[in-house]
LOMIFI-719343 format. One record per atom (N, C-alpha, C, O, CB): x, y, z. Coordinates in steps of 0.2 Angstrom, whole numbers, plus 5000, padded with zeros to 4 digits. Each point is the difference from the previous one (the first is absolute). Glycine has a CB too. Layout:
XYZ;...
This chain:
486550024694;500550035005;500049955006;499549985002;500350144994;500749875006;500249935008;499450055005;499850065000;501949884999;498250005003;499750005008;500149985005;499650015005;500050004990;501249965004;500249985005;500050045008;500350055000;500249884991;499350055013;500150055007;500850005000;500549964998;498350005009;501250104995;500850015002;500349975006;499749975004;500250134991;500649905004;500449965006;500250025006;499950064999;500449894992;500050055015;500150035005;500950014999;500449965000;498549995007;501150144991;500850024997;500449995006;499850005006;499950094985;501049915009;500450045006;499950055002;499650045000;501049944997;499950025008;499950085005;499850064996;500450014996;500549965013;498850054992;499750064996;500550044999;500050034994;499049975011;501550025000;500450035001;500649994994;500250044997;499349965016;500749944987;500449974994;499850034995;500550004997;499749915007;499350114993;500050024994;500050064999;499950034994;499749905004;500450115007;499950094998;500950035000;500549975002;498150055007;501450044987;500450024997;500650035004;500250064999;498849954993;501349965011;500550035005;500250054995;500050014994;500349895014;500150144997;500250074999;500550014999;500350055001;499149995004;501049914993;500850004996;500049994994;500450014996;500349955013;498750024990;499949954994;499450054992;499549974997;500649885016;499950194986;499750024995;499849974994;499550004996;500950065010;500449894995;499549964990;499649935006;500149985006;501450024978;498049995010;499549955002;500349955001;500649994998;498650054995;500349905011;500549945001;500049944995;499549974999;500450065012;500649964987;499849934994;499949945003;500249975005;500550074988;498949945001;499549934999;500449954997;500450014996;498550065001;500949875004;500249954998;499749964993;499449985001;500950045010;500049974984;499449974993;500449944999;500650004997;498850134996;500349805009;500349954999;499749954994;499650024996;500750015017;500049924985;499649964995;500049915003;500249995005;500350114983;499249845007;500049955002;500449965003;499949975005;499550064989;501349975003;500549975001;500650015007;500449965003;499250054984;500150075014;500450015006;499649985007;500249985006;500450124988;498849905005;499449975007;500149934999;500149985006;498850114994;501249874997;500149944999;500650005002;500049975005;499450004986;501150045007;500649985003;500250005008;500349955003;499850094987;499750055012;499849985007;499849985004;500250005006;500150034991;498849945001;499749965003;500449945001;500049985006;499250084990;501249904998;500249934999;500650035006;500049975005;499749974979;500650095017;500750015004;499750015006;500249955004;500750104988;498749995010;499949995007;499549925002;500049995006;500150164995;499649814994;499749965003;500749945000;500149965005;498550094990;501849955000;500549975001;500549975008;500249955002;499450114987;500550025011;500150005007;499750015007;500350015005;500250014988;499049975005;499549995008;499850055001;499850005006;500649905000;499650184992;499950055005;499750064995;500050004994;501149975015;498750074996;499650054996;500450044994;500650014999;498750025013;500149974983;500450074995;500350075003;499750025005;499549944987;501250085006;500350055005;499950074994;500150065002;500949845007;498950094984;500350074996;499550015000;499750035005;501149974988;498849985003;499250004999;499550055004;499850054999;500449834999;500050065008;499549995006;500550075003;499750055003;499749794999;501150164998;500450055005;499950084996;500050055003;501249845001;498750104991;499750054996;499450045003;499950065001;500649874989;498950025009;499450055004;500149995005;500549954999;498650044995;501050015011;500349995008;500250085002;499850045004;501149814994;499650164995;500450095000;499350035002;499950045005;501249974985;498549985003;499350055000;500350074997;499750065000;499649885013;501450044983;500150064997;500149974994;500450044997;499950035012;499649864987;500349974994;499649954998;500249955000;500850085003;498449994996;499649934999;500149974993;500150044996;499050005012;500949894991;500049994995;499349974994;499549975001;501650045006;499150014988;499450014996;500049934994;500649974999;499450195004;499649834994;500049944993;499550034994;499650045002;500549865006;500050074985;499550014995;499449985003;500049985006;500850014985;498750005005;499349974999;500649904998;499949955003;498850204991;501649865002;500049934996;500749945006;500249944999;499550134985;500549985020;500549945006;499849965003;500349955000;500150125004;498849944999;499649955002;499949924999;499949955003;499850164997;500349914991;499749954997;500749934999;500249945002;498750184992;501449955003;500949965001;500149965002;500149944998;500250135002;499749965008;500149965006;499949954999;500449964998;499350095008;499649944995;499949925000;500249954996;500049945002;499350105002;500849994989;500349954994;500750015002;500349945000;498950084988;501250025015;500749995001;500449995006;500649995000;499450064991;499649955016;500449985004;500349925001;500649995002;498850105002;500049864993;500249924999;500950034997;500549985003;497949954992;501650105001;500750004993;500650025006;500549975000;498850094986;500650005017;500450005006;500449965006;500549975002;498850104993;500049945006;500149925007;500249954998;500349965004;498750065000;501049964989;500549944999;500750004998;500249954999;498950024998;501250085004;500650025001;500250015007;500650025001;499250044988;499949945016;500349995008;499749915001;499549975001;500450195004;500849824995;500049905002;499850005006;500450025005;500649934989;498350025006;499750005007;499350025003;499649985003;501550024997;499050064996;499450055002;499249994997;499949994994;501150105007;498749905006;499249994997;499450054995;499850055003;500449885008;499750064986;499850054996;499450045007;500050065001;500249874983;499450025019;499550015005;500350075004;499650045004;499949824997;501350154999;500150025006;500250084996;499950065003;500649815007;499850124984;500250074996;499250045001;499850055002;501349894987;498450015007;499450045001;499550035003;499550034999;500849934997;500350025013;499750015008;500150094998;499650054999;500949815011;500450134989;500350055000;499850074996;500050065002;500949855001;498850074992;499850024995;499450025001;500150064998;500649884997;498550065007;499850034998;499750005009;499750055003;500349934981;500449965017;499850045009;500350075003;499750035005;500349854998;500650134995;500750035003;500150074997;500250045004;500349854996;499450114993;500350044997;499350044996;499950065001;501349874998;498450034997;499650044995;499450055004;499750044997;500549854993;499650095018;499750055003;500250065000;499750064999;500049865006;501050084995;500150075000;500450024993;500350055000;499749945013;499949984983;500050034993;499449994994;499749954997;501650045006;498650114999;499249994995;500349994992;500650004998;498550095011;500549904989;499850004992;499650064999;499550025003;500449854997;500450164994;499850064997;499749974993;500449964997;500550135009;498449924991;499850004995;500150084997;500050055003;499349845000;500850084989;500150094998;499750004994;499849944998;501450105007;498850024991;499450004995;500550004993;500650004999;498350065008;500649944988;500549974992;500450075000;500750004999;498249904990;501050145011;500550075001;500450005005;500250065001;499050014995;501049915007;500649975006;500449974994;500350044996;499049935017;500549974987;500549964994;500450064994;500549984997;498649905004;500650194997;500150024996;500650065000;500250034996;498849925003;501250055007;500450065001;500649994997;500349955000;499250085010;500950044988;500550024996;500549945002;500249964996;499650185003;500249855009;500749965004;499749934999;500549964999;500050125010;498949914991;500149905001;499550004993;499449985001;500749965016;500150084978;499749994995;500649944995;499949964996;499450185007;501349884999;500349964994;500349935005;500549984999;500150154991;499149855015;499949955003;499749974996;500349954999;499850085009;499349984989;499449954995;500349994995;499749964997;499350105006;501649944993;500349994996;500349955002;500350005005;499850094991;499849855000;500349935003;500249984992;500249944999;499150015015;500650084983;500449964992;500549985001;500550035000;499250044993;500549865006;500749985001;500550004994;500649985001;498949955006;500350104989;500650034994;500050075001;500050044996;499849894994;500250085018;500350085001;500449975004;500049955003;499250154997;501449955000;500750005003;499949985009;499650045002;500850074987;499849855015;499949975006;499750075003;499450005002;501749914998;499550185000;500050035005;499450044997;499850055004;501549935001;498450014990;499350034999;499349944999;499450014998;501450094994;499549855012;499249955000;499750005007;500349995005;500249934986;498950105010;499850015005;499549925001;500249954997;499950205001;499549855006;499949955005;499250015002;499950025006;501549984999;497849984991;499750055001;499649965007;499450025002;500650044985;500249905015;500049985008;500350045006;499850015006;500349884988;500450135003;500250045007;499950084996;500550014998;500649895010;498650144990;499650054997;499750005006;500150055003;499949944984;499649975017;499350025005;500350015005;499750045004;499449914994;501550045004;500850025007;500250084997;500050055004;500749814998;499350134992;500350084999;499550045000;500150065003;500849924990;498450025005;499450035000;499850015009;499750055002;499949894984;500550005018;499950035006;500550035002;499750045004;499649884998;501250094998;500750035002;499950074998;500150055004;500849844994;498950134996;499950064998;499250035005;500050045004;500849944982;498849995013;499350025002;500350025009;499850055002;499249864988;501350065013;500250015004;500650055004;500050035006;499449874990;501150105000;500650025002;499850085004;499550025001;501149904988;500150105011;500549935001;500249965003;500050005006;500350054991;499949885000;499949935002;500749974998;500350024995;498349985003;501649955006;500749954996;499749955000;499749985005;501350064997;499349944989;499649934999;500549945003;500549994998;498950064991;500349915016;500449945003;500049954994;499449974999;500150055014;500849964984;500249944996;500449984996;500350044997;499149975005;500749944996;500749964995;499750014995;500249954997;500549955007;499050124993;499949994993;500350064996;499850055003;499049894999;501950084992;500350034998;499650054997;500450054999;500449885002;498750084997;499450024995;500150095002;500150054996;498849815004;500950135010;499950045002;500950075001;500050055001;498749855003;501650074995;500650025001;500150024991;500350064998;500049865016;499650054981;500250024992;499550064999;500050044995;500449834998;499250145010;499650054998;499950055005;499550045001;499949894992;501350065011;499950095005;499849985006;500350035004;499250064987;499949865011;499750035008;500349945005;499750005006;498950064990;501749905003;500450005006;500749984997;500250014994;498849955014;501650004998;500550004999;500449945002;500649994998;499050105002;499849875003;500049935001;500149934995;499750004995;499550065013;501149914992;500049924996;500049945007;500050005006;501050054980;498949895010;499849935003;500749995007;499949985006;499549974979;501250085013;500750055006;499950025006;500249985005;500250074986;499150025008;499850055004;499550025002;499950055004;500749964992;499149965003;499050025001;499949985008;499650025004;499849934982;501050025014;500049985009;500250055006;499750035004;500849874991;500150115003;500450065004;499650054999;499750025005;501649954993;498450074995;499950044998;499150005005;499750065002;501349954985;498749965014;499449965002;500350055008;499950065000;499749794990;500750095016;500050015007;500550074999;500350015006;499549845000;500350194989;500450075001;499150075003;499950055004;501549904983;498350005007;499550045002;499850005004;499950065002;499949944992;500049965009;499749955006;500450055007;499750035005;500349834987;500650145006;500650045005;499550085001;499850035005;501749914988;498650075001;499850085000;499250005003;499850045004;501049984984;498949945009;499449995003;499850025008;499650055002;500649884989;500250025012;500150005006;500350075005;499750045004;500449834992;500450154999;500350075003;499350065000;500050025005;501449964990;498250045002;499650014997;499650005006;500050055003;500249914986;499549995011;499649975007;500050025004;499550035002;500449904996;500850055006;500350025006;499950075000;499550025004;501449894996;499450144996;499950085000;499250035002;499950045004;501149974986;498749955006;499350015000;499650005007;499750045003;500449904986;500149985013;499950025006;500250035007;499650025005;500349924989;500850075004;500150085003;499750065001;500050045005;500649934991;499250034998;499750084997;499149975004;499750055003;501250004981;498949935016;499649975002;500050025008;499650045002;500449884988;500550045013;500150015007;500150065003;499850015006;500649894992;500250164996;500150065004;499150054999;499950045004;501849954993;498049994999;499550034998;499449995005;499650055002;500849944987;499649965014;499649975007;500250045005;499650045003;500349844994;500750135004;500650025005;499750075003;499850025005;501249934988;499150084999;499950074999;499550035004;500150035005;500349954985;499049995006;499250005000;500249995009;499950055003;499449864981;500850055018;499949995009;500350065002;499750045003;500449844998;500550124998;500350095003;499850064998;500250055004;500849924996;498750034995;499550084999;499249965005;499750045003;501050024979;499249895018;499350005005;500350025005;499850055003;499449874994;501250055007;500450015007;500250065001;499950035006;500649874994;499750144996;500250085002;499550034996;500350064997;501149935004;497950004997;499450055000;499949975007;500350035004;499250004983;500249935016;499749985007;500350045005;499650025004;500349864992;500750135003;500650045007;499850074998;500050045004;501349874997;498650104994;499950104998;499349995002;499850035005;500950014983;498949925009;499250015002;500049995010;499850045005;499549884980;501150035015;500050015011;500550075002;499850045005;500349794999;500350184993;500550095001;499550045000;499850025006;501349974987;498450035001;499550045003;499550025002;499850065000;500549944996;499449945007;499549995003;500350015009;499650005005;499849934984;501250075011;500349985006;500750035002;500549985004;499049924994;500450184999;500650034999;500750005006;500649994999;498450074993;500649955015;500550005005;500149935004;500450005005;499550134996;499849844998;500349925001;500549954996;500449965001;498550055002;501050024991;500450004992;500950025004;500549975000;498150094989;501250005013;500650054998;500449965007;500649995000;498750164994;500549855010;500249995008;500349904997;500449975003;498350155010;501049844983;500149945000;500950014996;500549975001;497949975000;501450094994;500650034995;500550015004;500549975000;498850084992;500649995012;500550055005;500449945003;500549974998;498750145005;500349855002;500449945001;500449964999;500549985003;498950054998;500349964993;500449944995;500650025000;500549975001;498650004990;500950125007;500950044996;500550005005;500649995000;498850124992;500249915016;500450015003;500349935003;500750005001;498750114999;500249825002;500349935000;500549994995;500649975002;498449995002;500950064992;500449974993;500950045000;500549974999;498150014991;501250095013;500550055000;500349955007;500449955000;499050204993;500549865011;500249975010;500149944995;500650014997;498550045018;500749894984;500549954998;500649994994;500249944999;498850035007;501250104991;500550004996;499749994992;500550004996;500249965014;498750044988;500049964993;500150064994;500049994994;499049905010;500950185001;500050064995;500550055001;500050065001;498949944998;501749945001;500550074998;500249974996;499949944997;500450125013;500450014987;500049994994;500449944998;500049984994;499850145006;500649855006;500749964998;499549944999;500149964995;501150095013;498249934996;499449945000;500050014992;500349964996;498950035016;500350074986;499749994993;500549964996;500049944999;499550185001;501049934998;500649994996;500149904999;500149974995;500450175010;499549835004;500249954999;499549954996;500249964995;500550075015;498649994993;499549964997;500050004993;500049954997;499450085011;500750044989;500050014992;500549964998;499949964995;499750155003;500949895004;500849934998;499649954999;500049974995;501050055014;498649964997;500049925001;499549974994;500049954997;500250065016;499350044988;499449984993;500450014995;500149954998;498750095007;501449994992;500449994995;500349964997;500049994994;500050075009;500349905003;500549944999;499549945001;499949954996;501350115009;498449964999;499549954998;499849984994;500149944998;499550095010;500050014986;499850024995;500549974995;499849954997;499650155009;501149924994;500850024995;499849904998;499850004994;501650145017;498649794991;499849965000;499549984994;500149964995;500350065016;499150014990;499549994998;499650054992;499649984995;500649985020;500450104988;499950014993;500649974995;499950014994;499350115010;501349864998;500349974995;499749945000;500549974997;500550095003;498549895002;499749954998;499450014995;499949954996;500450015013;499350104991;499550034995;500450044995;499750024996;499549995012;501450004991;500550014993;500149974997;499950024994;500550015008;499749895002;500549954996;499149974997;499849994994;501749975016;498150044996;499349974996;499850044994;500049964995;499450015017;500550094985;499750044995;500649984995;499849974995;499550135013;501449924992;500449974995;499949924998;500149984994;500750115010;499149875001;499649934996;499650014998;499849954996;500549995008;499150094998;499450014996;500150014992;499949964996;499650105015;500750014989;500350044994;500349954997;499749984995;500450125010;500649874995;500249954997;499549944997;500149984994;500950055015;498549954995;499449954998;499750004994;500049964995;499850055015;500050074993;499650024995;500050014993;499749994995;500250055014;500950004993;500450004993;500149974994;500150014994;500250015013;499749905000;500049944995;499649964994;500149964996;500450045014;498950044991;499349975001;500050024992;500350064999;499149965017;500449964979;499650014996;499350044998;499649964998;501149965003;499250135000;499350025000;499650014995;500350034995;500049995014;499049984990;499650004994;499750085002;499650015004;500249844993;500350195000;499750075005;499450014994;499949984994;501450105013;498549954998;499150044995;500450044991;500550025000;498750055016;500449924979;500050014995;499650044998;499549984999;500949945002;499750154996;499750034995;499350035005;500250005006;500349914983;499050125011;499550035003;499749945002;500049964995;499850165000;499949845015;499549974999;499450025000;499750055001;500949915003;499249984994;499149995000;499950005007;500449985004;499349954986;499550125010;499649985006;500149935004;500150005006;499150084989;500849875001;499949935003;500949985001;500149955004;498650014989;501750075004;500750005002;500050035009;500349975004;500050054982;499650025014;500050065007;499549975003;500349995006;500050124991;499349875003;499649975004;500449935004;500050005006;499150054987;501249895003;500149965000;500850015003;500149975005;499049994986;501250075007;500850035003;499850055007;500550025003;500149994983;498950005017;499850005008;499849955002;500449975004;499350124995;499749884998;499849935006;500349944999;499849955002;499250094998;501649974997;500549944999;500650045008;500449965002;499649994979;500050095022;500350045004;499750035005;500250055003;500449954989;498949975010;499450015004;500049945005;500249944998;499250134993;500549955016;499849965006;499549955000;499949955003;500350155002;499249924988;499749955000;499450044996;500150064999;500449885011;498950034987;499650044998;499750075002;500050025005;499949894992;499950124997;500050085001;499450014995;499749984995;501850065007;498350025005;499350024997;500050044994;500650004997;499050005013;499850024987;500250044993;500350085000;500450034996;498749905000;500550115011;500150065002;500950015001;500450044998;498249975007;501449935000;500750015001;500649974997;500650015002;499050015006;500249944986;500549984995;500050094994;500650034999;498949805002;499950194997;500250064998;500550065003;500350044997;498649924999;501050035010;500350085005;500649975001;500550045000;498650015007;501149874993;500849985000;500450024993;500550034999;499149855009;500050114989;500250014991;500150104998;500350044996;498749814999;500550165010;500250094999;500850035003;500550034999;497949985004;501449965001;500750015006;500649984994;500450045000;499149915014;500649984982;500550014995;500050034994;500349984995;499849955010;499350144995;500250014995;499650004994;500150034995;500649945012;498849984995;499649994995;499350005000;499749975003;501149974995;498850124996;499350005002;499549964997;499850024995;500450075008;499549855000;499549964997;499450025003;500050015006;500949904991;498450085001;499650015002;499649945002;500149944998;500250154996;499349915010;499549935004;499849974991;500149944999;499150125017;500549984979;499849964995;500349984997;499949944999;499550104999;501449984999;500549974999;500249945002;500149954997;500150155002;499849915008;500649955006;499349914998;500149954998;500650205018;498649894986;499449964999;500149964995;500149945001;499250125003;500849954990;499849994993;500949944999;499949944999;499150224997;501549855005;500549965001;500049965002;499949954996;500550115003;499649925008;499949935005;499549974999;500049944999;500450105010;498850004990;499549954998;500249954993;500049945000;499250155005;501249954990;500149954994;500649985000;500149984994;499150075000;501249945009;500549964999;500449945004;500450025004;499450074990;500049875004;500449945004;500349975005;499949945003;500150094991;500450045007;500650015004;499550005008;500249965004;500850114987;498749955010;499750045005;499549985002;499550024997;500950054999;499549905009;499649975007;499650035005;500250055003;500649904995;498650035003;499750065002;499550054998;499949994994;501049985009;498750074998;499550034999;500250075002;500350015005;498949904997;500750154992;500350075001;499650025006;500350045004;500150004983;498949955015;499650005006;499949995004;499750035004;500049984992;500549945003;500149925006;500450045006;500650045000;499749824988;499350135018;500250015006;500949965000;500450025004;498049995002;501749954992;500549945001;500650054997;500650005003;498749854995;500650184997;500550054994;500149974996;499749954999;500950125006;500249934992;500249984993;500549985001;500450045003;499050034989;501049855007;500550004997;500249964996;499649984996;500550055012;500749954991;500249974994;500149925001;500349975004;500350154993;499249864997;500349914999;499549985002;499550045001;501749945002;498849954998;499749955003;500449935002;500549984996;498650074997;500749935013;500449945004;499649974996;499550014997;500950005015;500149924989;499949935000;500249955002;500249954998;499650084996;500350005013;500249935006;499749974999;499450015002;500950025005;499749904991;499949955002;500349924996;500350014995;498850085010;500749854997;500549935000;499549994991;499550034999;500849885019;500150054979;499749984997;499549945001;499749994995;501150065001;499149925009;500049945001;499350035002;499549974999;501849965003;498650155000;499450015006;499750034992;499450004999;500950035019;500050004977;499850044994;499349954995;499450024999;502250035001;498749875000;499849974999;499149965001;499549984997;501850065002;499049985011;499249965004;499650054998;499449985001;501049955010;499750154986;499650055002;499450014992;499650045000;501650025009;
């Protein structure tokens, strides 16, 4: 099981479950060819990667890899990079494992991952089967993490994923379909933070107006005579009659009338986005290590064991500490100690250059 220390997530706030939003937020499950690519295009052009990187940024869309991307990498960015006239391979691999692969972990999964009903006929690569029934048993560990995860859209050109149902993308579309998420992502975020913000809000106006009840009773005719005050100023300078009201409620209104037809037009492109989006949804009853992994892939950051169980009760689902134990210790996926003061999460990083991979 990794032991990488976790990493320092986004705003905390970015990942919790805003309250418009009931379905879960989707994950990203990318493969070798698309990190290469946009590594090589942003190093190309002198400037940061933006989907990727713009992806964990949201803190509501991270993206994820097999165990075997890694390795890829390194045999195929040379192959890439020589397709942009000009570009130093030194600088794709700045982009690359400086830029991008910190914030996309790596999920190892176990030989019953590979086995499921859906990325099972991926492992079929017999080439005397018909194109739209030949599977690809390289990108099998994208559809294995896509499902262990989901729901998730898989980012990439390869058609494999699209003849067999879980995405919608070819070598065309994978792009658009890629920064749509990205879109959605962001809306996501934004809301989150909202909800975030009115919740603080809140949390302050219920302390503020227990504070004023706790000084009212302790202070009953100082209270009453300051009140009095206030109604009667407010009445002598006009603000309480009825033609004032009326006008006020006009004006906030028309204030408002703006703003919520900019949060219309926002949620119908959301929706529209989303729409768009290909998704790989949960399959059949998960496993303990499914629910587990389909929280802390949607989590602020590692999570203890008590309160990874009571998050999982709240949806629904009753697992026990021996259960919940017995999963993360043995499998792969899962980082961390079920005891461990630090908690549990998913993947492992591997930020870093090749160049420093090597001195190590």
């Amino acid at each position: 099981m990794s032991e990488d220390p976790p990493l320092v997530m986004p705003h905390p706030g970015r990942r919790l479950q805003p309250w418009p939003f009931p379905m879960p937020a989707l994950v990203g499950v990318t493969d070798t060819n698309a990190l290469a690519a946009r590594a090589c295009n942003a190093a190309s052009h002198g400037h940061r990667e933006d989907l990727f990187c713009g992806l964990a940024r949201t803190g509501r869309s991270n993206t994820y890899v097999s165990a075997h991307v890694p390795g890829e990498l390194g045999e195929h960015l040379a192959d890439v990079a020589a397709k942009y006239p000009g570009l130093v391979l030194a600088d794709a691999q700045q982009v690359l494992w400086g830029q991008i692969m910190p914030g996309v972990p790596v999920v190892d999964l176990a030989v019953g991952d590979y086995l499921h009903p859906r990325v099972r006929p991926l492992l079929r690569a017999d080439p005397e089967l018909p194109r739209r029934l030949r599977g690809d048993a390289d990108d099998a560990g994208t559809a294995a993490v896509a499902e262990f995860l989901a729901p998730a859209v898989i980012i990439s050109a390869d058609s494999v994923f699209s003849r067999f149902g879980m995405s919608n993308t070819v070598a065309t579309t994978w792009l658009p379909t890629a920064y749509t998420l990205l879109r959605a992502a962001g809306f996501e975020a934004t809301l989150a933070d909202a909800a975030v913000t009115l919740e603080l809000g809140t949390r302050l106006l219920v302390a503020v107006t227990g504070a004023a009840f706790r000084v009212a009773r302790s202070y009953p005719l100082p209270t009453i005579g300051v009140v009095a005050a206030a109604g009667y100023a407010a009445w002598r300078a006009g603000y309480l009659t009825r033609q004032r009201l009326r006008t006020t409620g006009r004006e906030l209104a028309e204030a408002a009338r703006p703003w919520l037809a900019r949060a219309d037009a926002a949620f119908g492109s959301y929706q529209q986005a989303r729409e768009a989006l290909k998704i790989v949804e949960p399959y059949g009853l998960p496993t303990v290590e499914q629910l587990a992994a389909r929280h802390l892939t949607r989590a602020p950051g590692p999570v203890l064991l008590p309160n990874l169980i009571s998050a999982l009760s709240c949806e629904g689902y009753s697992v026990t500490a021996a259960e919940l134990e017995e999963a993360v210790c043995h499998h792969p996926a899962f980082g961390g100690r079920a005891a461990s003061p630090l908690g549990i999460w998913i993947g492992r990083r591997i930020g870093y250059l090749p160049t420093l991979r090597a001195g190590r």
